[in-house]
mmCIF file of the N, C-alpha and C atoms, coordinates in Angstrom:
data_MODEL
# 
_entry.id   MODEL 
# 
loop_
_atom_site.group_PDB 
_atom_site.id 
_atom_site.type_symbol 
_atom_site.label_atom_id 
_atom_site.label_alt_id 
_atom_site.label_comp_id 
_atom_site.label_asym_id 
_atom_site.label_entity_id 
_atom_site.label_seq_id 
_atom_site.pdbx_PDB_ins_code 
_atom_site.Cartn_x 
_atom_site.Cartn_y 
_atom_site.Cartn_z 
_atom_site.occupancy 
_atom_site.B_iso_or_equiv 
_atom_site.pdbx_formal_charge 
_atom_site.auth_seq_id 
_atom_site.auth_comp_id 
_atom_site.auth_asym_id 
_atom_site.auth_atom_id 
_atom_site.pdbx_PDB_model_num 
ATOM 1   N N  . UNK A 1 1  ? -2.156  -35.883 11.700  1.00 0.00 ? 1  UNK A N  1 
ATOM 2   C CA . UNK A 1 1  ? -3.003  -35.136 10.809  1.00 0.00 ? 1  UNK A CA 1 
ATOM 3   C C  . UNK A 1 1  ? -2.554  -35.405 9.377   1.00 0.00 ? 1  UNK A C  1 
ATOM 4   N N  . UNK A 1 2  ? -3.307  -35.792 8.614   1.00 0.00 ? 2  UNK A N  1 
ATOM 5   C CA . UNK A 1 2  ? -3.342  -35.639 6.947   1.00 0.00 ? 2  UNK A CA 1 
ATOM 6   C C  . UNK A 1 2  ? -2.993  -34.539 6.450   1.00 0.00 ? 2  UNK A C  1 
ATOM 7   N N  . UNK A 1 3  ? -1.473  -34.810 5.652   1.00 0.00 ? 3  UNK A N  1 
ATOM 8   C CA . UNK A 1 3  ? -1.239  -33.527 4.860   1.00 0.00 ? 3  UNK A CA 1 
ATOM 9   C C  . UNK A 1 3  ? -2.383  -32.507 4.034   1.00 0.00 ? 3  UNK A C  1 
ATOM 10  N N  . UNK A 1 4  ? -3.082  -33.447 3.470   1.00 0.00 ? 4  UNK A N  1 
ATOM 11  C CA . UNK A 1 4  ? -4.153  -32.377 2.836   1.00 0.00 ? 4  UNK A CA 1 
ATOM 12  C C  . UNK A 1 4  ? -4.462  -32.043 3.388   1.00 0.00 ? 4  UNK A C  1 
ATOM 13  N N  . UNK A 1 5  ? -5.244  -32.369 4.934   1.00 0.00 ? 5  UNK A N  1 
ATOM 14  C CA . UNK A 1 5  ? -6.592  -31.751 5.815   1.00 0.00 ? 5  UNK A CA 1 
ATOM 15  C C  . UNK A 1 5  ? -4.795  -30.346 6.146   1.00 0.00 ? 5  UNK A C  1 
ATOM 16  N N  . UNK A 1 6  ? -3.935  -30.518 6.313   1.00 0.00 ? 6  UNK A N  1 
ATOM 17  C CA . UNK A 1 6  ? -3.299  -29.310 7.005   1.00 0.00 ? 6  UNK A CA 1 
ATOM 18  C C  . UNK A 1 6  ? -2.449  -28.450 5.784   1.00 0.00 ? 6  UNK A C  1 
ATOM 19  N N  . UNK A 1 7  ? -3.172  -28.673 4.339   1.00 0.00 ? 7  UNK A N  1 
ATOM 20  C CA . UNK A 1 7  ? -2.447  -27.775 3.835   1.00 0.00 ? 7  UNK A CA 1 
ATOM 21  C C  . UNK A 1 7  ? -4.230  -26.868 3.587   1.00 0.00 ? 7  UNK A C  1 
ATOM 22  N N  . UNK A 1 8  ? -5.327  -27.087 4.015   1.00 0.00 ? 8  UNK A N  1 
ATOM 23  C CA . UNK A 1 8  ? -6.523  -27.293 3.564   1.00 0.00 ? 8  UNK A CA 1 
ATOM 24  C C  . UNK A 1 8  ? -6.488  -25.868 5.057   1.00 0.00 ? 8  UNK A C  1 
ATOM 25  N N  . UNK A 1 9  ? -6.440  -26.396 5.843   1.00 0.00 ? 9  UNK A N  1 
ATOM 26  C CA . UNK A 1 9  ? -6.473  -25.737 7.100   1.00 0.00 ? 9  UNK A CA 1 
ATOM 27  C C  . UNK A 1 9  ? -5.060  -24.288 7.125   1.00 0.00 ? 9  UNK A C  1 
ATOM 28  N N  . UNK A 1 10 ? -3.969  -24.690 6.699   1.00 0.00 ? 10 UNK A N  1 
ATOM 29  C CA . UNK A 1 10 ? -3.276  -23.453 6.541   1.00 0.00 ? 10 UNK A CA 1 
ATOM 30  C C  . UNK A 1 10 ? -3.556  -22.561 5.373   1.00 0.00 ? 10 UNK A C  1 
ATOM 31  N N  . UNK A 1 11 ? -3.715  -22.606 4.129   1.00 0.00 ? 11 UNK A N  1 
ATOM 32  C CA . UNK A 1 11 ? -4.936  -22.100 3.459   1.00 0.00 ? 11 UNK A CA 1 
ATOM 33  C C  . UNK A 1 11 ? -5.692  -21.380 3.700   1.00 0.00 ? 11 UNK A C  1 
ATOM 34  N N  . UNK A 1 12 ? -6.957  -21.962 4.444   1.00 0.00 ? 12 UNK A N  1 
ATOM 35  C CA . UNK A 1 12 ? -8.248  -21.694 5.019   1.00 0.00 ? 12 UNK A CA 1 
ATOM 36  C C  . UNK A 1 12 ? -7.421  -20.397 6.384   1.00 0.00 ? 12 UNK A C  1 
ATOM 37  N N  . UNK A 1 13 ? -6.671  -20.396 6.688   1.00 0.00 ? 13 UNK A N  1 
ATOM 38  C CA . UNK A 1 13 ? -5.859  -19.273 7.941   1.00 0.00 ? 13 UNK A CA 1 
ATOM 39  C C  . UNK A 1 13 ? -4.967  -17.952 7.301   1.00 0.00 ? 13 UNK A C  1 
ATOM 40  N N  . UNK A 1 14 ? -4.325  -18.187 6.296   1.00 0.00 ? 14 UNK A N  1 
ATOM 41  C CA . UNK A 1 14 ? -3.780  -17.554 5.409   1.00 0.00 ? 14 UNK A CA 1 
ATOM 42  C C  . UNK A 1 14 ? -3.807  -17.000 4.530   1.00 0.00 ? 14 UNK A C  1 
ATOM 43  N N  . UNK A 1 15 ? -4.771  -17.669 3.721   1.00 0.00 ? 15 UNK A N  1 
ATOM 44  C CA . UNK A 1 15 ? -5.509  -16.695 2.934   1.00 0.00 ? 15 UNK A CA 1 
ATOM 45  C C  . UNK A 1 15 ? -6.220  -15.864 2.922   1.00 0.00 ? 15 UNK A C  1 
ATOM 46  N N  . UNK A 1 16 ? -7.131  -15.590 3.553   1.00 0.00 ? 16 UNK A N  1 
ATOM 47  C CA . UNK A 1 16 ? -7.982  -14.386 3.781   1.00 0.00 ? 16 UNK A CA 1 
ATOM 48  C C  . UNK A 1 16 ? -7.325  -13.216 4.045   1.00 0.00 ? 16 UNK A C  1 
ATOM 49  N N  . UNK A 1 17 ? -6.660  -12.873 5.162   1.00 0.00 ? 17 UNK A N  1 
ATOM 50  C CA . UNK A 1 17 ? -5.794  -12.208 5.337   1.00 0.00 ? 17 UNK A CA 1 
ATOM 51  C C  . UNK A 1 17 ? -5.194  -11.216 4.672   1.00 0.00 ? 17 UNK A C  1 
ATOM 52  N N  . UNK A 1 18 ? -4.376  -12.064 3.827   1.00 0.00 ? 18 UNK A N  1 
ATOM 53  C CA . UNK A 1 18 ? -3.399  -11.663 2.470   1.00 0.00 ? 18 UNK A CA 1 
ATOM 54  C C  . UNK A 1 18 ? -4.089  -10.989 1.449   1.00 0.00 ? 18 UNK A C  1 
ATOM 55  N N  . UNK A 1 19 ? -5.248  -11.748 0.993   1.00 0.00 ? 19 UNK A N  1 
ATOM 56  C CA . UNK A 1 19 ? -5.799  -11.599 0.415   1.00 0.00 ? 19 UNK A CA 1 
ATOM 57  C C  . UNK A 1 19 ? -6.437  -10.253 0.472   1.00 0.00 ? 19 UNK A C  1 
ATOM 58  N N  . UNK A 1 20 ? -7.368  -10.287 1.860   1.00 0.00 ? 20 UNK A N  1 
ATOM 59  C CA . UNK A 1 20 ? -7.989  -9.012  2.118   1.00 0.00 ? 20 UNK A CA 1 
ATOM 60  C C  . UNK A 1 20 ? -6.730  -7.189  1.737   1.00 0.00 ? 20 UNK A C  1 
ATOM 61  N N  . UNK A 1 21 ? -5.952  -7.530  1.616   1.00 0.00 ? 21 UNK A N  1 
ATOM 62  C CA . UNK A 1 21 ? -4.937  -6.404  1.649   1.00 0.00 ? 21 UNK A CA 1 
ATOM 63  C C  . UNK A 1 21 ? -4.834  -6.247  -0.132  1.00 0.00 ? 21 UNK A C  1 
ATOM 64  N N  . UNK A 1 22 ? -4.968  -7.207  -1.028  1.00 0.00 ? 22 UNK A N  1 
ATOM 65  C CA . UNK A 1 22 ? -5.172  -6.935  -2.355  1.00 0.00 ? 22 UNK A CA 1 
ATOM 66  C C  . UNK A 1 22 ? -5.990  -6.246  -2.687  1.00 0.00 ? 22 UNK A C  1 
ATOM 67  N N  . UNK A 1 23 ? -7.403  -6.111  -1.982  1.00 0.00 ? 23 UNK A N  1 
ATOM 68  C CA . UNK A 1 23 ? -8.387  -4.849  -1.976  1.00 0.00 ? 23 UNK A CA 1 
ATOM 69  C C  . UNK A 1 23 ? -8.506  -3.596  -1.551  1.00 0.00 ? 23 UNK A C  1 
ATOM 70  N N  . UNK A 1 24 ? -7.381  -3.624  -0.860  1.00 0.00 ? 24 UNK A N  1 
ATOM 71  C CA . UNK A 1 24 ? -7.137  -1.987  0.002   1.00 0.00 ? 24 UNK A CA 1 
ATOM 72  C C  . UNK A 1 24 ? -6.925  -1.366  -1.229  1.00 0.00 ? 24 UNK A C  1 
ATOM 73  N N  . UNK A 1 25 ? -7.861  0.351   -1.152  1.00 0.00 ? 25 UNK A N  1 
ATOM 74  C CA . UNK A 1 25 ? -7.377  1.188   -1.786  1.00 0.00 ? 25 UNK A CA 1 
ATOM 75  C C  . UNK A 1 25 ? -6.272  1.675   -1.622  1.00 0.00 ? 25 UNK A C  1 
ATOM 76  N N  . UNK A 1 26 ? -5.119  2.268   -2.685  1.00 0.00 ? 26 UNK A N  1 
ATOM 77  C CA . UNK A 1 26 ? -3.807  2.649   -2.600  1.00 0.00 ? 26 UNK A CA 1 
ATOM 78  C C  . UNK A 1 26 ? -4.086  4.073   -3.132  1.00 0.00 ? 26 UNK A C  1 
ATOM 79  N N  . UNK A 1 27 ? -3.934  5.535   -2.459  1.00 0.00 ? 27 UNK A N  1 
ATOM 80  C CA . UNK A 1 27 ? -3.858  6.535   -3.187  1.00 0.00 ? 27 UNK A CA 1 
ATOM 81  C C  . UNK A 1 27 ? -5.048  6.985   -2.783  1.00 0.00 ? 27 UNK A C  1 
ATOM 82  N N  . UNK A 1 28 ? -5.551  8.196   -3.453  1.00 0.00 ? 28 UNK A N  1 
ATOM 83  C CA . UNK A 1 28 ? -6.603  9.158   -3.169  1.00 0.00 ? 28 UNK A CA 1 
ATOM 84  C C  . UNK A 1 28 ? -7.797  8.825   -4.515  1.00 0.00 ? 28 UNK A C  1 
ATOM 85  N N  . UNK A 1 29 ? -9.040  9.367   -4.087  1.00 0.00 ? 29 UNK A N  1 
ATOM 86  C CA . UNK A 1 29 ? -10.075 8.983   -5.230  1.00 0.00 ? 29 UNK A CA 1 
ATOM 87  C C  . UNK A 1 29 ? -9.904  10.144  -6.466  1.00 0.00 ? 29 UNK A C  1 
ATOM 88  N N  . UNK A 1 30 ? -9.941  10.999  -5.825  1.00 0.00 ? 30 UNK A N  1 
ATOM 89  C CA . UNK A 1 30 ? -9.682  12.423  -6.731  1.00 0.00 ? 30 UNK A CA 1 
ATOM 90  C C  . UNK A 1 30 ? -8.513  13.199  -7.048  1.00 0.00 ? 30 UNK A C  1 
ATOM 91  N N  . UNK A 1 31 ? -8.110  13.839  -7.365  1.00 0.00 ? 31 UNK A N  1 
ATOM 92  C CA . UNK A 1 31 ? -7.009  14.899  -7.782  1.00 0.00 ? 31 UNK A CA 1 
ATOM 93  C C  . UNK A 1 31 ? -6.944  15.709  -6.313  1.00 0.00 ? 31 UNK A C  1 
ATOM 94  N N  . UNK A 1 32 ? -8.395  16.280  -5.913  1.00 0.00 ? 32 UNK A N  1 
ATOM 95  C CA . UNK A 1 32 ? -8.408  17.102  -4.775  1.00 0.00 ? 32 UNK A CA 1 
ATOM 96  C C  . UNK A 1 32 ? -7.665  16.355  -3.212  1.00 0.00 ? 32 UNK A C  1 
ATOM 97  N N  . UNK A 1 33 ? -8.146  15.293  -3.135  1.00 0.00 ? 33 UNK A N  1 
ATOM 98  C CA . UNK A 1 33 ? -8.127  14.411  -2.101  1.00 0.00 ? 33 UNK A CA 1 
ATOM 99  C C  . UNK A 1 33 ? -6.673  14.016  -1.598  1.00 0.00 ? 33 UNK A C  1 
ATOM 100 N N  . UNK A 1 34 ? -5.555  13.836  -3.094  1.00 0.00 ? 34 UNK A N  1 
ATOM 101 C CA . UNK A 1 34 ? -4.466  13.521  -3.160  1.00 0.00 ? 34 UNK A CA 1 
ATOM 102 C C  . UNK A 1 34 ? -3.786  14.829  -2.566  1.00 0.00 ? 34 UNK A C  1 
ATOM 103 N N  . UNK A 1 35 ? -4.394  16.158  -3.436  1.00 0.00 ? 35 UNK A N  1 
ATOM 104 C CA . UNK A 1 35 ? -3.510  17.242  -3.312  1.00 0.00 ? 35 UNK A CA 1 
ATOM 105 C C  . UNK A 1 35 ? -3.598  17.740  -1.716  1.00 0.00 ? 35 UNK A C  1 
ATOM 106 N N  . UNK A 1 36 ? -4.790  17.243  -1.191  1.00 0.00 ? 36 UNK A N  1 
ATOM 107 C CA . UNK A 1 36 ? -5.116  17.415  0.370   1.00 0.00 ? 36 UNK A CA 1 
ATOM 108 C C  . UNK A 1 36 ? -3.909  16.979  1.575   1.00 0.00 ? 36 UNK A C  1 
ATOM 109 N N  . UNK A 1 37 ? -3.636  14.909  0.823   1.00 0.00 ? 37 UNK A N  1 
ATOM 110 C CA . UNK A 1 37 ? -2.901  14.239  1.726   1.00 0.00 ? 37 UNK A CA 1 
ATOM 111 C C  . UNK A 1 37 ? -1.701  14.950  1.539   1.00 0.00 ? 37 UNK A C  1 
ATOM 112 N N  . UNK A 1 38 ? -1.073  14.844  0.353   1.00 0.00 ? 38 UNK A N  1 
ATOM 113 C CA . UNK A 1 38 ? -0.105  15.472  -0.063  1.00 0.00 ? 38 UNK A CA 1 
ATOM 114 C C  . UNK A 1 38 ? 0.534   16.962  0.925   1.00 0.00 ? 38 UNK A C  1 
ATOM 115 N N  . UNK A 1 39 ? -0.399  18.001  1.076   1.00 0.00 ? 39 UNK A N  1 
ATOM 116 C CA . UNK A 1 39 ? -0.379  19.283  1.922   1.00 0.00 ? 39 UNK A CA 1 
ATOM 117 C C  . UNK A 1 39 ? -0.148  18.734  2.788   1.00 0.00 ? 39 UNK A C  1 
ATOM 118 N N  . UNK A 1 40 ? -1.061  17.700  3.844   1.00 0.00 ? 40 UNK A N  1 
ATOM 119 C CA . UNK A 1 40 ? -0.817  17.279  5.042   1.00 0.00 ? 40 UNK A CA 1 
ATOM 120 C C  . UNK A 1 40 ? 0.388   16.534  5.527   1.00 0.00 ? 40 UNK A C  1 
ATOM 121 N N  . UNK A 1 41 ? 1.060   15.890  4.691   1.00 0.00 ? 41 UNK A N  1 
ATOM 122 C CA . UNK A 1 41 ? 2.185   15.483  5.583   1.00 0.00 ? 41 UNK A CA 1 
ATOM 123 C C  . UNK A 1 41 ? 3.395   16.492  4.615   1.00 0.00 ? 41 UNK A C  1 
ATOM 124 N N  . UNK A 1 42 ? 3.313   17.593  3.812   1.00 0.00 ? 42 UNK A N  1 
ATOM 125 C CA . UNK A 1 42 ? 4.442   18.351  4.194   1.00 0.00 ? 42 UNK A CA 1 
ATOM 126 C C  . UNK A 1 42 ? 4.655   19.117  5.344   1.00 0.00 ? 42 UNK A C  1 
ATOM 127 N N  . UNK A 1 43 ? 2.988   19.739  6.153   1.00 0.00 ? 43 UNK A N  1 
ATOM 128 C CA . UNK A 1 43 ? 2.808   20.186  7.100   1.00 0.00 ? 43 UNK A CA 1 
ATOM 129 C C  . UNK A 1 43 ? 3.106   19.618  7.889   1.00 0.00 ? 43 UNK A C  1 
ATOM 130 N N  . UNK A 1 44 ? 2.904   18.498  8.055   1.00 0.00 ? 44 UNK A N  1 
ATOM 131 C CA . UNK A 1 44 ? 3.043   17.808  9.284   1.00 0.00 ? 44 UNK A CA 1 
ATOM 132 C C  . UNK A 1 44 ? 4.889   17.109  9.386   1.00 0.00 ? 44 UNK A C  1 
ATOM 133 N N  . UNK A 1 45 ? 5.540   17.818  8.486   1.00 0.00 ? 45 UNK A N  1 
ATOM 134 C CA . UNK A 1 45 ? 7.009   17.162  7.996   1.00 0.00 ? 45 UNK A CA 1 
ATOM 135 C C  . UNK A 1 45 ? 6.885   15.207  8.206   1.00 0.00 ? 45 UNK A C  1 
ATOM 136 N N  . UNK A 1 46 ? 6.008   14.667  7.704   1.00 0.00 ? 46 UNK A N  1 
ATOM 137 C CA . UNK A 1 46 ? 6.088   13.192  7.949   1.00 0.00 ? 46 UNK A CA 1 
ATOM 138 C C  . UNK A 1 46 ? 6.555   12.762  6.488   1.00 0.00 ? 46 UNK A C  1 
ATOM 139 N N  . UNK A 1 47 ? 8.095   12.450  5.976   1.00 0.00 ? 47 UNK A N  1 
ATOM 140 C CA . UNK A 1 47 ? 8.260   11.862  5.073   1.00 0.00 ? 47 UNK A CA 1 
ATOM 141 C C  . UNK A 1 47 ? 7.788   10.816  4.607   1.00 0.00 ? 47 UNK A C  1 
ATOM 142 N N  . UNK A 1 48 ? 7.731   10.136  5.780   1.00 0.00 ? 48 UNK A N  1 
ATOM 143 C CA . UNK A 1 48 ? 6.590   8.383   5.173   1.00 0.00 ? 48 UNK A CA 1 
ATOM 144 C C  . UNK A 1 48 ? 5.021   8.693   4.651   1.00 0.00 ? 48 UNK A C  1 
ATOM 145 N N  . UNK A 1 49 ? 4.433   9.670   5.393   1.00 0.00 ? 49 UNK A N  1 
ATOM 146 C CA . UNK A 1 49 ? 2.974   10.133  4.747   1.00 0.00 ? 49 UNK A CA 1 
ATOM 147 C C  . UNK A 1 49 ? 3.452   10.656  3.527   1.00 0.00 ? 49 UNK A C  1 
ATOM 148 N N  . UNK A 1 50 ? 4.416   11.163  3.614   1.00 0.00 ? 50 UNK A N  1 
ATOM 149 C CA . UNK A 1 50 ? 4.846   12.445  1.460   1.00 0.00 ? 50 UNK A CA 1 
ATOM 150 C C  . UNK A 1 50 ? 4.846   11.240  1.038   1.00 0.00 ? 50 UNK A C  1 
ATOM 151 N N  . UNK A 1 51 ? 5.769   10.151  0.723   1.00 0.00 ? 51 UNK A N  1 
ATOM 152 C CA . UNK A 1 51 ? 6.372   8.870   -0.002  1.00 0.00 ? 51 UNK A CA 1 
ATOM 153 C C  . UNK A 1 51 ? 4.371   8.406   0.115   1.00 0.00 ? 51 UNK A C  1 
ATOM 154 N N  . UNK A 1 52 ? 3.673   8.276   0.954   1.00 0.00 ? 52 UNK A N  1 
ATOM 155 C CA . UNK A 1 52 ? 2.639   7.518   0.267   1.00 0.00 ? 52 UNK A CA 1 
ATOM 156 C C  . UNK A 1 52 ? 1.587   8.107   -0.124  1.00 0.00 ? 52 UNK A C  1 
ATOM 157 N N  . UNK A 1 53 ? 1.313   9.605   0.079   1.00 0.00 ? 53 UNK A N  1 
ATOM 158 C CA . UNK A 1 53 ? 0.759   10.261  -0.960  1.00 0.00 ? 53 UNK A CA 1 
ATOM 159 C C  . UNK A 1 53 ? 1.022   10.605  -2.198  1.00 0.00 ? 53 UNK A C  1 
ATOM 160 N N  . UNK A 1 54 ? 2.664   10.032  -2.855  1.00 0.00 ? 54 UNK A N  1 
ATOM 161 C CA . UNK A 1 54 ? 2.908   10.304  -4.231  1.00 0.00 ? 54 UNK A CA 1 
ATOM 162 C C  . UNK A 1 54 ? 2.114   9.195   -4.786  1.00 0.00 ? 54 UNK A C  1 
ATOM 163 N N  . UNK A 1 55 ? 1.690   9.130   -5.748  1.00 0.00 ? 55 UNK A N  1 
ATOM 164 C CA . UNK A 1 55 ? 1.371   8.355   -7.069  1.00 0.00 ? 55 UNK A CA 1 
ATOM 165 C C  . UNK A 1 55 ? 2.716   7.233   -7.168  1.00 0.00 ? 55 UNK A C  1 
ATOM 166 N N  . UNK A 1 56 ? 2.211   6.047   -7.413  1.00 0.00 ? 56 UNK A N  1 
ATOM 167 C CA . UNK A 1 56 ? 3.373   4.958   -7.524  1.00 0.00 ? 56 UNK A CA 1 
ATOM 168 C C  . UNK A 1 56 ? 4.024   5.098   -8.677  1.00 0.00 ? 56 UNK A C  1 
ATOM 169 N N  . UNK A 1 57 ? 3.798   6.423   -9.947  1.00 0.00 ? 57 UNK A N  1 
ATOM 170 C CA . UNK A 1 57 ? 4.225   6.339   -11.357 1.00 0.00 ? 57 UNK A CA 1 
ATOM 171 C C  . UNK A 1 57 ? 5.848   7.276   -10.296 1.00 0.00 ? 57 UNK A C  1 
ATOM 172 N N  . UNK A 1 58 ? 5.302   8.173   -9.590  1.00 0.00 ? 58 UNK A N  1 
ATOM 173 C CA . UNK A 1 58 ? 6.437   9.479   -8.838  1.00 0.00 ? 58 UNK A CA 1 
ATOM 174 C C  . UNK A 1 58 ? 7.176   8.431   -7.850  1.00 0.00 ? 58 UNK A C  1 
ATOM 175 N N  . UNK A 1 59 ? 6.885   7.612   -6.984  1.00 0.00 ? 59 UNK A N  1 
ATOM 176 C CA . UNK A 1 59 ? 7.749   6.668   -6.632  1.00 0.00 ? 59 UNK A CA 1 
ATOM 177 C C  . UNK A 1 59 ? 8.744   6.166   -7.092  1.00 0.00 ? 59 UNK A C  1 
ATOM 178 N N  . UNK A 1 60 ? 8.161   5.118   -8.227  1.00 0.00 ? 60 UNK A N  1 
ATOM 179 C CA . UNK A 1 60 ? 9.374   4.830   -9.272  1.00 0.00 ? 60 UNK A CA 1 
ATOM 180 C C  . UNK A 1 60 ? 10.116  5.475   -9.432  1.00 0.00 ? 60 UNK A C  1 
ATOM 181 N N  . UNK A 1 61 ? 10.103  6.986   -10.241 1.00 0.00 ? 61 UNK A N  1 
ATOM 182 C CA . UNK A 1 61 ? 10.715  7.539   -10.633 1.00 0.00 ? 61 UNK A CA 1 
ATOM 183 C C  . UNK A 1 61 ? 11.832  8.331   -9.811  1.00 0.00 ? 61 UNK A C  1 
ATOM 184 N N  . UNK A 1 62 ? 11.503  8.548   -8.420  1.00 0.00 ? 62 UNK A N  1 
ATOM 185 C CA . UNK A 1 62 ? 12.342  8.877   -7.215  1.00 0.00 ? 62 UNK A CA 1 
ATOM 186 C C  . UNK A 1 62 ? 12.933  7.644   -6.763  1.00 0.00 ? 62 UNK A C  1 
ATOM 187 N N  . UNK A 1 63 ? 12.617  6.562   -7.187  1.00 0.00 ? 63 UNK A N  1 
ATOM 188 C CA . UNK A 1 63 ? 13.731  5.819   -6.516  1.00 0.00 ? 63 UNK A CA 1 
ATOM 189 C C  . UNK A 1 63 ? 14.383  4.857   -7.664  1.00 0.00 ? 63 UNK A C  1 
ATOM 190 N N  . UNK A 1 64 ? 14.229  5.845   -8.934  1.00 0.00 ? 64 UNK A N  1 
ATOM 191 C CA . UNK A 1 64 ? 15.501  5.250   -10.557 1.00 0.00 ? 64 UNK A CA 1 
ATOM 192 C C  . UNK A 1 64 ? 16.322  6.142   -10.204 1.00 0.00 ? 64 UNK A C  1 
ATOM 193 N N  . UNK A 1 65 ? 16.325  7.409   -9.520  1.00 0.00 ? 65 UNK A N  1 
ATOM 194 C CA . UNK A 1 65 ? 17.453  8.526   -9.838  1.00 0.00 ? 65 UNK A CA 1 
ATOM 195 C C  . UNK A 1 65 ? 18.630  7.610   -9.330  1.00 0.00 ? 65 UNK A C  1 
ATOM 196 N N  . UNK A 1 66 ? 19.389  8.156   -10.251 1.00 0.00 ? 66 UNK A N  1 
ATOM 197 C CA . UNK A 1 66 ? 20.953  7.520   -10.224 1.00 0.00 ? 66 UNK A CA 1 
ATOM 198 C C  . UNK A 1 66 ? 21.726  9.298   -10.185 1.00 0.00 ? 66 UNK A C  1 
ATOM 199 N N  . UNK A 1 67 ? 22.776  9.093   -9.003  1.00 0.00 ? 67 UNK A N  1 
ATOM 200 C CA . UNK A 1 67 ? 23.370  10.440  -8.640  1.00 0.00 ? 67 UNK A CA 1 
ATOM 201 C C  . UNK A 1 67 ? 24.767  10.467  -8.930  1.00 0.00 ? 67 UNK A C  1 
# 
């Protein structure tokens, strides 16, 4: 096989993919929506749902603290 036709073809397999995940929404549309997810995984004690209902500005900032 021809390097081009197989960098043409891994490309054409790989990219989409990847790609498609650059369009995922990150976060809630509204203020309400956030403050919703937010309620739900303290209720539900799921730390990984809290960590991705914060805002990525509150992320950062929870993971600069220096102790």
């Amino acid at each position: 096989m021809k390097p081009r036709l197989l960098i043409i073809y891994f490309c054409a397999a790989v990219l989409p993919p990847a790609l498609s995940g650059c369009g995922a929404q990150r976060g809630s549309k509204t203020p309400a929506l956030a403050k919703e997810r937010l309620a739900t995984a303290v209720v539900a004690r799921d730390p990984l749902e809290l960590w991705r209902a914060l805002d990525l500005d509150t992320q950062w900032s929870w993971m600069t603290i220096r102790v």
